[in-house]
N, C-alpha and C positions, 0 to 999 in steps of 0.2 A: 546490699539489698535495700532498694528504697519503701520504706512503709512507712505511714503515720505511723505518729505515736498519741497515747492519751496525755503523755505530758506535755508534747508540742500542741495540741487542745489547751490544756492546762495553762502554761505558759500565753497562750491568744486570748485567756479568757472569754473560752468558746464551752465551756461545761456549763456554766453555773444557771441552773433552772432547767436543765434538761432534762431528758429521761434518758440514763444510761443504763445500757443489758451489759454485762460484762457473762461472760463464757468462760467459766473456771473450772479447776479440774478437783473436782473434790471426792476424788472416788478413793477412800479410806478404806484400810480394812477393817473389819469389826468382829467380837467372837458371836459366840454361837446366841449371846442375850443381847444382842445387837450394840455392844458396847465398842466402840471405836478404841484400835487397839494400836493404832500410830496412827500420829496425826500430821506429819510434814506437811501434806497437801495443802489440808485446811489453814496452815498458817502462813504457810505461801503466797496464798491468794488474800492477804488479808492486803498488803499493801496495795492495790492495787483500788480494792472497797475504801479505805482509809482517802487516798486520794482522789477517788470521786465523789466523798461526803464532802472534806471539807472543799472542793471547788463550789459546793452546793448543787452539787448533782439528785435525782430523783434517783436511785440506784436499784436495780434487778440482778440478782445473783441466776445461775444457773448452773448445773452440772447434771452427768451422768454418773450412778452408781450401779455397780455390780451388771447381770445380763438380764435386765427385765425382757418380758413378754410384753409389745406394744400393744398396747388398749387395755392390758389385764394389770390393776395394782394390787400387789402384793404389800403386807407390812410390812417385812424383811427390804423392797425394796423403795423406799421413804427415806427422804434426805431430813426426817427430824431427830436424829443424833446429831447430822453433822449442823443444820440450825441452832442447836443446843451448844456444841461446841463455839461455833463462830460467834454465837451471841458472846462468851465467855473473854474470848478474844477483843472483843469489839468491847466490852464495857457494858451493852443492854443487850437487850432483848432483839431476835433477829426474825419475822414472823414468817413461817411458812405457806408459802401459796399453792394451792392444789388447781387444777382443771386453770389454769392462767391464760393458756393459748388465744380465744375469743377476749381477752383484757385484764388487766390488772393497774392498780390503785395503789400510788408510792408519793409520798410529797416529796421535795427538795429538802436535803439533809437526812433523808430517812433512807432503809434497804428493807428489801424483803429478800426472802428466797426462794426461789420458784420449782416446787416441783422437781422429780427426777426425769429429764426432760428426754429420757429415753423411752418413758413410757408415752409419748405420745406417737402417734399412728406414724409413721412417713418418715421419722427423724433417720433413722440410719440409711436408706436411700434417698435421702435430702431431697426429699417432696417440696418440689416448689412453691404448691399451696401454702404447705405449712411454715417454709423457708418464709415466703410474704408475710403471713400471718405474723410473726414470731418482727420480723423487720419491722410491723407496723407499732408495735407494743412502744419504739425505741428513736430518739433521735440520734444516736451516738453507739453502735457496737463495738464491743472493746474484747478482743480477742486473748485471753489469758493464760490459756492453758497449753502448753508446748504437747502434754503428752496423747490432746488428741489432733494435734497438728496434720497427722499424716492419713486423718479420716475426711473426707468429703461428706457431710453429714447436715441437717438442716440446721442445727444449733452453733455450725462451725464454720461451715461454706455457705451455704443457702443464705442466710441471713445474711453475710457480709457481702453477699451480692446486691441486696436489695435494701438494705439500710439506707438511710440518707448520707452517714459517715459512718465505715470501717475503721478501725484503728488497731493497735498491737498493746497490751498492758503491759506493763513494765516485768513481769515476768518470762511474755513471749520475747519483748528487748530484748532482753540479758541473753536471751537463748540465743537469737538472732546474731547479736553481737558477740559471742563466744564463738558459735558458729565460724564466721566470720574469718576472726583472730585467729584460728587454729587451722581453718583449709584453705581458706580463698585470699590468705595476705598473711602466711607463718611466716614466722622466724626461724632459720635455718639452722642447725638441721631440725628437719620434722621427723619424730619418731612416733609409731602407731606399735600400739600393743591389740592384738586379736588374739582373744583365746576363748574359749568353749568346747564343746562336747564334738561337733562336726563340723566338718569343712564344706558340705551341702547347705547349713543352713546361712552359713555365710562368705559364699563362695563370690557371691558379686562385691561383698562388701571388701573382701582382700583384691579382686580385682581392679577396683576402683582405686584404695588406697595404694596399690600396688605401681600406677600411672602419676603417684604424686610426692608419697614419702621418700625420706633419706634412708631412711628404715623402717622392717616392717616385721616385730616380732611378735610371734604365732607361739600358741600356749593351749595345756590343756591334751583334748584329742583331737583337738587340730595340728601341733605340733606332733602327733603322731604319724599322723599323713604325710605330712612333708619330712620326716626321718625317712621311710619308706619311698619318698620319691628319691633320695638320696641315698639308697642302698644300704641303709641303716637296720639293723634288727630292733624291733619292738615288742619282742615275744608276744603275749596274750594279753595285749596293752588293746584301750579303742581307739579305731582309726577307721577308714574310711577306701579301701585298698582302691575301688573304681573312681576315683578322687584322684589317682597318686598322676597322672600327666597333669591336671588342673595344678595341682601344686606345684607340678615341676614348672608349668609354664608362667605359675607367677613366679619364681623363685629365676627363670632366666628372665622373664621382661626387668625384675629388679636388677641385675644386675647389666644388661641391654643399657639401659639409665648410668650404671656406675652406682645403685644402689645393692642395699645386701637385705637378706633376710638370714639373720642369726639362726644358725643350726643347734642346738644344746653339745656339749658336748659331756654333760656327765649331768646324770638325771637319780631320781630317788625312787625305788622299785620296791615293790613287795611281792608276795605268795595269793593275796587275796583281798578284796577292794573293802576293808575295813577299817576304824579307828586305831583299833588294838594290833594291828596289822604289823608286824616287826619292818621298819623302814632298814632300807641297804641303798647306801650311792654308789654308783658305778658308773663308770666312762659307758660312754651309749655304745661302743663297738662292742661290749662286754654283757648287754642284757642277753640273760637267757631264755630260753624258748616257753619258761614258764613265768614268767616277771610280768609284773603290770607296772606301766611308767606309772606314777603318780605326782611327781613335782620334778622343778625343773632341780638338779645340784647347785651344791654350792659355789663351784666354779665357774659355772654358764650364768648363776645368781649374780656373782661379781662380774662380770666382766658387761651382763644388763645393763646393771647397777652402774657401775661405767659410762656406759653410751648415753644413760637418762638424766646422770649428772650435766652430760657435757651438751646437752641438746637443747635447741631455742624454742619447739614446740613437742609439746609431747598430747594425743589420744589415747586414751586408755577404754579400753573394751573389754573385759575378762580378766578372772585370776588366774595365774599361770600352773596352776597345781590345783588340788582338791585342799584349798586350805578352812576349810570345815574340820579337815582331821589335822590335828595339830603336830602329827612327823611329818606331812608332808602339806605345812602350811609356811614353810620357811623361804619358799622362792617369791612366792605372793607374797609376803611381806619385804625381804629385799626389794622386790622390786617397786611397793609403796612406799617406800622410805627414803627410795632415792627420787622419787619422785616429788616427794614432799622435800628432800632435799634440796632438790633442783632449782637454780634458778627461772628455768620453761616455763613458758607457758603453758596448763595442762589443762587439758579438759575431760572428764570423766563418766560413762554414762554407763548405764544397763544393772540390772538388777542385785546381781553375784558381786558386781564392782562397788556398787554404792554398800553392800553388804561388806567386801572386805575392808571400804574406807573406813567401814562403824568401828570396826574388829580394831584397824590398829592407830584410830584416832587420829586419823590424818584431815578432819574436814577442812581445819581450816588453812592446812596449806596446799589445798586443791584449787588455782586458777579457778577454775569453773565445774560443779557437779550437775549436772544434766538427769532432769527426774522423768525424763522423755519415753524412755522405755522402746519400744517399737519406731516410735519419732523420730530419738536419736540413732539408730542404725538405719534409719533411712537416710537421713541425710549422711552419713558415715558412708553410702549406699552409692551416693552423687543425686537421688532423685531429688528434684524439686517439690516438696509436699505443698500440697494443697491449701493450707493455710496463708503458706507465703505466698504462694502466684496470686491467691486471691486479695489478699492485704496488698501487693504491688501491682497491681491491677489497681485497684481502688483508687492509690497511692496517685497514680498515672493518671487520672480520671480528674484530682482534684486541682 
């Protein structure tokens, strides 16, 4: 994928005295006294600020927080915690700009931050008015935030349409280029993990991977579906039974290819979907008509564990169990640990996943963790988000 970058700027010695907006994703969660209560975001985006001070850039932050009502400001919905924090980051002071739309006031070498820039009128149907507006503040936009990649939106598309230069910040890079690495130039074999709750909500996205992977293993009450397309009992397990040809027809187009989609063959059941819940492993032909699957076994574990050792790219999408509860969080872990084993290239994205990477300390042998959220299962999806067509677009232009 061709796109500027702000360090190919950087490198031309094309930043220094300009006005750059950068487009960051600084949506933290905070508690109830509005105290920011993880901050990954905000520190993500820090390089990105770091390398448009010192090129001697004029720098404008921006982000969206939480679901404001546009025209109505709320103090709940106020980016000054997360200015509080970045300033902390950064070393000084980071000043917050309110009502900024009609201009704002930034010397070279200094940042501000602008407002939650969802409360202005237009921004989520990417009003072109406002799109211009927002372009004119800027000689240089710089695209940074992956997780709202897949929004057309006037702080994200609009403006990169109308800016003098678009660009990608080095956090969109990384995405782009993991991207990349992992679907459109793997190393073989490619193996994809999908697991979640239902096979509806991610019906296109095994589709898709299903036209591309060496393998394609399914987890969770997705893997319940596809037991069931395979004449499997799942007693009182979730699944998704008006699913069950969908499954089956991914399950022959994979093997159509001479690929496979791993079946479990012995799974961890219990009486009732609780912590304290007495776990039982049993061969899948043997669940009873009262059993809820909750993890994958120990045996279908190993033999994962296996295929993810021996694979040259791995995607990782879902935990394969309910590993929240800890008898039946033992699949989900095999299967992150061979992961983190693995040679592969792996790339990792969505919420429950980046939550099991916390769990067993694997970050830093994850190829790539992806904070993209919706983002990354679009592109998992095959679609082209809006981000990129408009950065290559640009790209094409210059």
């Amino acid at each position: 994928m061709n796109v500027l970058r702000l360090t190919d700027l950087i490198n031309q010695g094309a930043v220094a005295g300009k006005r750059v907006f950068i487009r960051a994703d600084l949506n933290v969660p905070q508690d109830d006294a509005g105290r920011i209560t993880e901050d990954t975001r905000i520190r993500a985006s820090v390089p990105a600020i770091r390398m448009a001070l010192d090129a001697g850039a004029a720098v404008m932050v921006t982000s969206h927080l939480g679901r404001p009502t546009e025209g109505e400001f709320k103090p709940e919905d106020s980016l000054a915690p997360v200015a509080e924090r970045l300033g902390e980051l950064l070393g000084f002071q980071v000043p917050l700009v309110s009502n900024w739309v009609d201009g704002v006031t930034v010397a070279p070498g200094h940042v501000v931050l602008l407002e939650n820039c969802r409360l202005n009128k237009g921004e989520k149907k990417n009003n072109e008015e406002l799109a211009k507006k927002m372009a004119a503040l800027c000689d240089i936009f710089v695209h940074d935030a992956f997780g709202t990649a897949h929004r057309a939106e006037a702080s994200t598309y609009g403006i990169a349409q109308f800016a003098p230069v678009a660009c990608a910040g080095p956090l969109l890079a990384a995405e782009i280029d993991a991207i990349t690495k992992a679907l459109a130039q793997p190393k073989r074999p490619l193996l994809a993990i999908v697991a979640g709750s239902k096979v509806s909500t991610k019906l296109t996205i095994l589709k898709a991977l299903a036209e591309k992977v060496d393998g394609l293993i399914v987890g969770g009450g997705i893997a319940n579906t596809f037991l069931l397309a395979m004449g499997l009992p799942i007693g009182k397990s979730l699944a998704e039974p008006d699913l069950v040809a969908e499954a089956k027809a991914v399950i022959d187009a994979m093997q159509a290819r001479g690929a496979a989609v791993p079946i479990p063959t012995d799974v961890v059941v219990a009486q009732r979907f609780a912590a304290d819940a007495p776990a039982t492993v049993k061969a899948v032909a043997d669940v009873g008509a009262d059993d809820l699957i909750l993890d994958i076994g120990p045996g279908t574990a190993a033999v994962l564990a296996a295929q993810l050792k021996a694979a040259g790219t791995i995607v990782w999408n879902g935990p394969v169990g309910v590993f929240e509860f800890e008898a039946f969080s033992h699949g989900t872990e095999a299967v992150a640990r061979a992961i983190a084993q693995s040679s592969a290239f792996s790339i990792a994205g969505g919420g429950d996943t980046l939550a099991a990477i916390a769990k067993y300390g694997i970050e830093g042998d994850v190829g790539y963790i992806s904070t993209g959220g919706g983002a990354f299962l679009e592109v998992l999806e095959g679609k082209t988000l809006p981000a990129f067509e408009i950065l290559s677009r640009r790209a094409a232009q210059n």
